[in-house]
C-alpha positions in Angstrom: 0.0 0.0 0.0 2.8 1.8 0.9 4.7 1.7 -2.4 1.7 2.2 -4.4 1.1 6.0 -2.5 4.5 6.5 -3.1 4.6 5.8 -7.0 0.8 7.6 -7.3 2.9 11.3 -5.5 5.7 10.7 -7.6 3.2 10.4 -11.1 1.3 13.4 -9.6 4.7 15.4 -9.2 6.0 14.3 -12.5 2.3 15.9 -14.1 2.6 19.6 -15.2 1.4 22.2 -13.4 -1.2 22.9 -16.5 -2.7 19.4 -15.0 -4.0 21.0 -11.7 -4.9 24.2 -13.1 -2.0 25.8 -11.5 -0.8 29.4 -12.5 2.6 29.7 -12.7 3.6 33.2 -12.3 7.0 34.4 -13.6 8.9 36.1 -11.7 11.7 39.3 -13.2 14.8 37.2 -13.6 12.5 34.1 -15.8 11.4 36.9 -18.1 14.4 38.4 -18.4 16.0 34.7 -19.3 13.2 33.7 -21.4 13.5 37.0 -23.6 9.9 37.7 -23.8 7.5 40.4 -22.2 3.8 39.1 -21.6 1.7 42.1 -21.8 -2.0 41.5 -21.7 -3.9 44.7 -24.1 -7.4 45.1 -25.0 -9.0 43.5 -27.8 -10.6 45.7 -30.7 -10.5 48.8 -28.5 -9.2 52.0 -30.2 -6.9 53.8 -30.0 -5.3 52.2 -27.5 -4.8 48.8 -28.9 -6.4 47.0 -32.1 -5.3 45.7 -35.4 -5.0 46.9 -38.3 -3.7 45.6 -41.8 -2.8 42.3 -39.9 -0.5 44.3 -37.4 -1.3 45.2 -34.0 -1.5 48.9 -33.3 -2.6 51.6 -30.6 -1.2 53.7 -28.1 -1.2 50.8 -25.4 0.5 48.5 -28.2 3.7 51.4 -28.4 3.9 51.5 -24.8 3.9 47.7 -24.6 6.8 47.4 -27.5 8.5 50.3 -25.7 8.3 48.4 -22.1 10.1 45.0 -24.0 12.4 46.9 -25.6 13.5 48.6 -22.3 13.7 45.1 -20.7 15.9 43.7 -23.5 12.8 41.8 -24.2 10.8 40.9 -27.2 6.9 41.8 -26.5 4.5 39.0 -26.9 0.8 40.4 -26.8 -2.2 38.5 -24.6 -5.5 39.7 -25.9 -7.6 40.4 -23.1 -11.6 40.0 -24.3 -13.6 42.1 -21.5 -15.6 40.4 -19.1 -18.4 42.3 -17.4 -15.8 43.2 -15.1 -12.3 44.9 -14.4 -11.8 42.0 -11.5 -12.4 39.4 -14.0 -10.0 40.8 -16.2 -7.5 40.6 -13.8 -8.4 37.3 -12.4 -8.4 35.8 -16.1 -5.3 37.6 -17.3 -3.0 38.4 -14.0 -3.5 35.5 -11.4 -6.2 32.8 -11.9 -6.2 32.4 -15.8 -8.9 31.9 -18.5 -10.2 28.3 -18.4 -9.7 29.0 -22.1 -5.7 29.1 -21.4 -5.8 27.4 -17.7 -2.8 28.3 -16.0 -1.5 30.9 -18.6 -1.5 34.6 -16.9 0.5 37.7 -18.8 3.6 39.1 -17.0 1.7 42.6 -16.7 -1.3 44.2 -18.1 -2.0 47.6 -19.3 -4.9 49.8 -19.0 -6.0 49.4 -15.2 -7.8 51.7 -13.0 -5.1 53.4 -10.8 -7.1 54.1 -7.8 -6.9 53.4 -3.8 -10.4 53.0 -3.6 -10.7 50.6 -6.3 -7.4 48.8 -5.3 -8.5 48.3 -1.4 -12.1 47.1 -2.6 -13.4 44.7 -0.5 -15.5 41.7 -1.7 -18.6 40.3 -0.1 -17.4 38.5 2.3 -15.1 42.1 3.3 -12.0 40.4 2.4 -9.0 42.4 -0.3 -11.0 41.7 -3.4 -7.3 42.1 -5.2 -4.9 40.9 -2.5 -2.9 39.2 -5.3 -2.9 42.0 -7.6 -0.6 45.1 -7.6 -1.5 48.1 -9.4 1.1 50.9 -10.3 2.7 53.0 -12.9 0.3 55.5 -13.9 1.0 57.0 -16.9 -2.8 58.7 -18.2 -5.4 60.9 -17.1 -8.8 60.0 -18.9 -12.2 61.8 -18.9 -15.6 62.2 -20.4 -16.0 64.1 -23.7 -18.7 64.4 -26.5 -17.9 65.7 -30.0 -21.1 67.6 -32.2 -22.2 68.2 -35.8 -22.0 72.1 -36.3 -24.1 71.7 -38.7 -26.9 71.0 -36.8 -26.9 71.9 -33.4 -25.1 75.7 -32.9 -23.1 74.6 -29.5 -24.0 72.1 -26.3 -23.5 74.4 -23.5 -25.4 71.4 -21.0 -26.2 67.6 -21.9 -29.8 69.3 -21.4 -29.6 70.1 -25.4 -29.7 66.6 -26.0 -33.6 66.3 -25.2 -34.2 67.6 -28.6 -31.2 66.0 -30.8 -30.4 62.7 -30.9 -27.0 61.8 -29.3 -25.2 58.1 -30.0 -23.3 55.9 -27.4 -21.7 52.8 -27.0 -24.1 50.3 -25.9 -23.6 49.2 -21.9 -20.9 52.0 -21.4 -21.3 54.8 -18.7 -22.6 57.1 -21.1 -25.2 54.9 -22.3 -26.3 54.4 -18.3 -26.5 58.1 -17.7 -27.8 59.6 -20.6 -30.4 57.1 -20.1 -31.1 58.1 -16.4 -29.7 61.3 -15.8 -32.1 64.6 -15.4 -34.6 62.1 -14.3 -34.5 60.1 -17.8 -35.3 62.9 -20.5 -32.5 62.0 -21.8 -33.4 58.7 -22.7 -35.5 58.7 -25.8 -33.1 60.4 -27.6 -30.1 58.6 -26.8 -29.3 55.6 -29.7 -26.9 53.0 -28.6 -24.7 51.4 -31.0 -22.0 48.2 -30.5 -18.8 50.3 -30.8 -18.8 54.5 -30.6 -17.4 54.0 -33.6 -20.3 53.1 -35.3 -22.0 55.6 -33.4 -19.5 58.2 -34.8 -20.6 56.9 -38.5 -23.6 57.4 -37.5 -23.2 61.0 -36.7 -21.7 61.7 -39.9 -24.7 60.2 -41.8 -26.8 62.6 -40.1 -28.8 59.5 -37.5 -27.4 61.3 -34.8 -26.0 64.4 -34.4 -23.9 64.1 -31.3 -21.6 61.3 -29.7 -20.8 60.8 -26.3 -17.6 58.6 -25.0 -13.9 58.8 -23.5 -11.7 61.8 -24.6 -9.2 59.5 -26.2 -11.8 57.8 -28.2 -13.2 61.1 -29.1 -10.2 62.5 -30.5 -9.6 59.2 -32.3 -12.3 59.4 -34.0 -11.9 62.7 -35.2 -8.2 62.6 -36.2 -9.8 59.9 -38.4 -12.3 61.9 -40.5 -10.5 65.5 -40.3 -13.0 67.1 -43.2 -16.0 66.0 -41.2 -16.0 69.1 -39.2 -17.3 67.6 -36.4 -16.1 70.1 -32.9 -15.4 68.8 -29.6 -18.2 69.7 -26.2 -17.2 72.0 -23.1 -19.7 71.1 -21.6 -19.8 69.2 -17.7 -21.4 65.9 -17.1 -23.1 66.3 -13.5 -24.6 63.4 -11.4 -21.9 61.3 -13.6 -19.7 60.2 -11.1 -15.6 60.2 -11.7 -15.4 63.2 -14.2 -11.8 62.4 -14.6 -9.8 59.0 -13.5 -6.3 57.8 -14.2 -4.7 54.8 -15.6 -1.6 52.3 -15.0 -0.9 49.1 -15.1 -0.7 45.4 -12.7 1.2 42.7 -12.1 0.8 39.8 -9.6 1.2 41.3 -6.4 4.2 38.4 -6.3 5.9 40.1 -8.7 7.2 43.6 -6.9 10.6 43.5 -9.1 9.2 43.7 -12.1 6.8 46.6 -10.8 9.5 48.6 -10.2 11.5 48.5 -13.9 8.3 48.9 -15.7 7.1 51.6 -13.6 10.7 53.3 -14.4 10.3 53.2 -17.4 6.7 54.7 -17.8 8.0 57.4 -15.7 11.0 57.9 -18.0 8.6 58.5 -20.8 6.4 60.7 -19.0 9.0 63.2 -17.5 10.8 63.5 -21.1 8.0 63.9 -23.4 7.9 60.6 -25.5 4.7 59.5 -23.7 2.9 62.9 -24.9 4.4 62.1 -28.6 3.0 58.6 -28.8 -0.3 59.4 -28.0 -0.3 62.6 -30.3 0.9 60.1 -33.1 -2.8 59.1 -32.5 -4.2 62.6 -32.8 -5.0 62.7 -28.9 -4.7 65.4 -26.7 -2.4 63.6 -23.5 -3.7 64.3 -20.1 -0.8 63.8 -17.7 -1.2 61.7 -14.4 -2.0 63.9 -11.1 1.8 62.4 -9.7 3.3 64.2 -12.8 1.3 67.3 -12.6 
């Protein structure tokens, strides 16, 4: 009996991790050795990270490339599909795994809310709801912004002009939930929500809508992509919205301090000397600089 539970730890040793559904999370010195940066980046979300003409392309994707290259690494990309929420993403892509790709985590992922209150949320049970995440490094400020058609509304000096012109979203985004409930929903009929705001924005210049609403980045985007559109840019506030204005950075496992620290160098690198400002004006966006580097 004996030698059989000895030869049955010895075949479950001998198994791979992958058997068990165990993450194995690289620590600094394996990546360095193994040559190769795992960054996880949105799927299909421009500008920060998409593809296009079979290469992948974005803000997110230069900062990744940038990142490896300051390693000494080559950058190998994980796709992250969103789930319904940030933690998922994290859990799928940082610590747990996707039972897709059981036990295969990226080295770091970019795009993250960089927040104290979001990084000391507790779960329902009031335990750290990301004890094994660490979040660092930011390096953008992001916000709400709408863009207009001149053509045929004169200026949006409140949302409050949307009761009487149609305005296009992104379907399940913020600004699809509070355009649809804010000012105690009289917003609601004439807000049309669409898959991406990019289809929203085509819709806008086919005259369906005449307004967009959606993150400044994606905003600008879209406008740097149809220049001759004349389509202008809101000043207008978003009240009862919630964050106005929230910044960005990145995680790793919260195992994984070491590597923390050399990407968050070089972020800050970037930052300080201007060459984070010229990648995302590559993109045709205006770069809002993090509240550490104001």
């Amino acid at each position: 009996m004996l030698r059989r539970c000895l030869l049955l730890a010895c075949l479950l040793l001998a198994l791979p991790a992958q058997a068990f559904n165990i993450t194995h999370i690289r620590d600094y010195d394996e990546i360095i050795a193994s040559g190769v940066l795992r960054v996880a980046l949105y799927q299909d979300f421009p500008p920060y990270s998409f593809m296009q003409d079979g290469e992948p392309r974005g803000v997110d994707v230069e900062l990744a490339q940038t990142l490896a290259n300051e390693l000494g690494t080559r950058l190998e990309i994980q796709w992250v599909l969103a789930d319904e929420t940030i933690d998922g993403d994290l859990r799928n892509h940082l610590w747990k795994g996707h039972y897709l790709r059981p036990g295969e985590v990226a080295d770091v992922m970019l795009r993250v809310p960089y927040d104290s209150e979001f990084s000391n949320k507790r779960d329902e049970l009031g335990l750290p709801a990301h004890e094994l995440v660490h979040m660092f490094g930011p390096y953008q400020r992001e916000r709400w912004q709408a863009a207009y058609d001149p053509r045929k509304i004169d200026s949006v000096p409140s949302i409050a002009i949307f009761q009487y012109y149609p305005v296009g979203v992104e379907e399940d985004s913020v600004p699809s939930f509070y355009l649809g409930s804010v000012m105690r929903g009289q917003l609601a009929a004439s807000t049309h929500h669409y898959r991406t705001l990019g289809l929203a924005f085509d819709a806008m210049l086919t005259g369906e809508v005449n307004a967009v609403m959606g993150t400044q980045a994606e905003i600008d985007w879209l406008l740097a992509q149809h220049p001759q559109a004349g389509m202008r840019l809101t000043e207008n506030a978003y009240p009862s919205i919630g964050k106005q204005v929230w910044e960005l950075g990145m995680a790793v496992h919260d195992s994984n301090r070491q590597l923390a620290y050399a990407l968050a160098d070089v972020a800050e690198s970037m930052i300080l000397d201007g060459r984070m400002e010229q990648l995302y004006s590559r993109y045709g966006l205006r770069y809002l600089r993090p509240e550490l580097y104001q």
